[in-house]
N, C-alpha and C positions, 0 to 999 in steps of 0.2 A: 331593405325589405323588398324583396320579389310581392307582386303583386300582375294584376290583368292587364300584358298590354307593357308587361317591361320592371324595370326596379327603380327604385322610390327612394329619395333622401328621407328619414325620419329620423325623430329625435326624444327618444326617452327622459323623461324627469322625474325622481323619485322624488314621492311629496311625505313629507315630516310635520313636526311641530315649525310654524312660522310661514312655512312655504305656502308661496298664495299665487304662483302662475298657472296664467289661464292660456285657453289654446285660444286667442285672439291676440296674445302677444308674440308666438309662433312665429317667425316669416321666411320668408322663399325669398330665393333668388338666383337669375341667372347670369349677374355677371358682379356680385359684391357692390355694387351701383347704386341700382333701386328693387328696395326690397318690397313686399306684397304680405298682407293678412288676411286671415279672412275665407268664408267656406268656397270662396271660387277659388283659391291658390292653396290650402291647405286642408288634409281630413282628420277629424279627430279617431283617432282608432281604438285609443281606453281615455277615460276620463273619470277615474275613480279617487278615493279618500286618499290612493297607494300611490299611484301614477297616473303621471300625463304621460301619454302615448301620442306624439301626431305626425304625421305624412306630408310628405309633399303631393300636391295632387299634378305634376306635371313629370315624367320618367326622366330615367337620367338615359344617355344614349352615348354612341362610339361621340367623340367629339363633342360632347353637349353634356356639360356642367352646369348642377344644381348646386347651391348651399343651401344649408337652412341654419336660424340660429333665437336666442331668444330677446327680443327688443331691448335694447340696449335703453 
């Protein structure tokens, strides 16, 4: 996701019957390590009945790797 300032790890989830993830299970990360939740590390972008849409809030850059994934 291009956004202000550089481009952005996100991570689409389409929501069904059953599916119950929330964007506080979401997390960042910059080395597979230690990961991060939460509105200071992550934005929610859609949050509907359809999709969870959410962002990394930190840009990915030349040499500088993001992950994002959903708590395991």
């Amino acid at each position: 996701v291009s956004g202000t300032g550089g481009k952005y790890r996100s991570l689409t989830i389409l929501r069904g019957p059953g599916s119950d993830v929330t964007a506080d299970e979401i997390e960042v990360s910059p080395n597979l390590v230690d990961w991060f939740s939460g509105p200071l590390h992550t934005e929610v972008i859609e949050d509907s009945a359809v999709r969870l849409r959410v962002r990394d809030a930190t840009p990915c850059g030349d040499g500088f790797k993001r992950y994002i994934r959903v708590r395991p």
